[in-house]
C-alpha positions as CSV (number, residue, x, y, z in Angstrom):
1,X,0.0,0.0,0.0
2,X,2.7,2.2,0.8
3,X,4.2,1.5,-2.8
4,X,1.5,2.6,-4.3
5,X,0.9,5.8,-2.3
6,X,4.0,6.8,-3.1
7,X,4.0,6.1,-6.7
8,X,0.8,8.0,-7.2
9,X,2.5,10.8,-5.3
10,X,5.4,10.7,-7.8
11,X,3.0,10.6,-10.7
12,X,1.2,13.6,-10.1
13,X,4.4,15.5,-8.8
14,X,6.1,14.7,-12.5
15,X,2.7,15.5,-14.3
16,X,1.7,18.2,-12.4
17,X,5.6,20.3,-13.0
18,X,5.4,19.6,-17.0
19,X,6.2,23.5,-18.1
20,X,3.2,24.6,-20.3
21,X,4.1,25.8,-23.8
22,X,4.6,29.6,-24.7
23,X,2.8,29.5,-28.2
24,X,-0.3,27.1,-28.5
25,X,-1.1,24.9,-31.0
26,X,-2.5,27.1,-34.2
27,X,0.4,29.1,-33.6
28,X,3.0,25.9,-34.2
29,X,0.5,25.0,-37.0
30,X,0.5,28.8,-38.8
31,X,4.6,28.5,-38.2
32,X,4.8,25.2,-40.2
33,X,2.3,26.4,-42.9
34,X,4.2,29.6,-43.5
35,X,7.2,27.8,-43.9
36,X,6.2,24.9,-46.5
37,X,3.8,27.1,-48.7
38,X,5.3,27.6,-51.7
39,X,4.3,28.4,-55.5
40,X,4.0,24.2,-56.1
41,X,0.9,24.4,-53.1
42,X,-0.1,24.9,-50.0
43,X,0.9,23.5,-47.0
44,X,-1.6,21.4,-44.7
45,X,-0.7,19.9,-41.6
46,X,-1.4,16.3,-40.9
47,X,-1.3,16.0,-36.9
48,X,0.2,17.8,-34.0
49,X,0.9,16.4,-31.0
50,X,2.9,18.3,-28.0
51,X,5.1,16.4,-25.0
52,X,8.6,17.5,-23.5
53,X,8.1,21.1,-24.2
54,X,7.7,20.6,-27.9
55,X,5.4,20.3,-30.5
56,X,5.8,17.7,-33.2
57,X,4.1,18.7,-36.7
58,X,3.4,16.4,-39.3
59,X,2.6,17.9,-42.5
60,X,2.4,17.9,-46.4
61,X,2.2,19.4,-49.2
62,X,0.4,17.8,-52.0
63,X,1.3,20.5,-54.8
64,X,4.8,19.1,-55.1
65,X,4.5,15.8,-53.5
66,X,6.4,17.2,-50.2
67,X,5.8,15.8,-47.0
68,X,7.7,16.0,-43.6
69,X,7.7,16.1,-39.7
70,X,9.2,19.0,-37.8
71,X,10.0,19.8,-34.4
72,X,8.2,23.2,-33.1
73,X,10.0,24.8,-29.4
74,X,7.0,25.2,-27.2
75,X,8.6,28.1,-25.7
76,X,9.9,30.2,-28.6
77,X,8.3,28.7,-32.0
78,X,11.5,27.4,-33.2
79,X,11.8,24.9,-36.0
80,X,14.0,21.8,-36.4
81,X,13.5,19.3,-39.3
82,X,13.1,16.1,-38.1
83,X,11.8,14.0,-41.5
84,X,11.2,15.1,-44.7
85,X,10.7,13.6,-48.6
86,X,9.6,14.4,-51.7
87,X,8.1,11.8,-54.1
């Protein structure tokens, strides 16, 4: 009993302290589509999904068979490639 006491303790001390993002999700999601529009088409994103203080964007871009994930900072918008292709 006292295991579990203290591993629901834990729990909701590690949940409760997660940091919550600086820009929200249709900002991460206006970020990505600003940066893979392009003359070819438009950019739509697939999914987002956020956990450890980032966002992770999947998106694609039918107009020139373009598809990728990217990392969004959940603090300061920034962008890292993590995946990308183009058929």
């Amino acid at each position: 009993m006292k295991r579990l006491s203290l591993l629901i303790i834990l729990c909701m001390f590690l949940f409760g302290c997660m940091p919550q993002p600086q820009i929200t999700e249709s900002e991460a999601i206006a970020i990505i589509e600003q940066l893979h529009t392009n003359s070819f088409g438009t950019a739509e994103v697939i999914s987002i999904d956020y956990s450890f203080g980032r966002y992770a964007v999947e998106w694609e871009n039918e107009g020139n068979c373009e598809w990728g994930i990217n990392h969004a900072d959940g603090d300061d918008g920034s962008m890292e490639m993590k995946q990308a292709s183009i058929c």
